[in-house]
C-alpha positions, 0 to 999 in steps of 0.5 A: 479489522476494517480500520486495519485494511484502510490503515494499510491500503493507505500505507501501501499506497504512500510507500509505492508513490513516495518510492517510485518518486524518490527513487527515480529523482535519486536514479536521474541524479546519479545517488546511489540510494535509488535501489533503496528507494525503488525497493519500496516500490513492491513493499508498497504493492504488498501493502495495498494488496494486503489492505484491499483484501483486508477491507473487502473481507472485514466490511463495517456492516458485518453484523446485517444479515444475508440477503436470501 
């Protein structure tokens, strides 16, 4: 589950950059696609949300015993 969490912040994270770039590139020369683009935005945030969450439950060293 911890390799899902990483595999999902870093999706999380290029979804946000490459929607916020893209649709503002998109927005400024006047396309139509930038609601598209800028929808990704949010998807993106669920996702690196979803993945931190993911790691900080599921860490590598699950097996250690507490500290007392």
């Amino acid at each position: 589950m911890h390799k899902l969490g990483v595999i999902t912040t870093l999706l999380g994270l290029i979804l946000s950059i490459v929607g916020l770039v893209v649709g503002f590139w998109e927005m400024l020369h006047g396309n139509d696609n930038a609601q598209y683009w800028l929808s990704l935005v949010p998807l993106g945030f669920v996702g690196l949300f979803v993945g931190v969450t993911l790691t900080q439950l599921y860490n590598k060293q699950e097996g250690r015993k507490p500290e007392q």
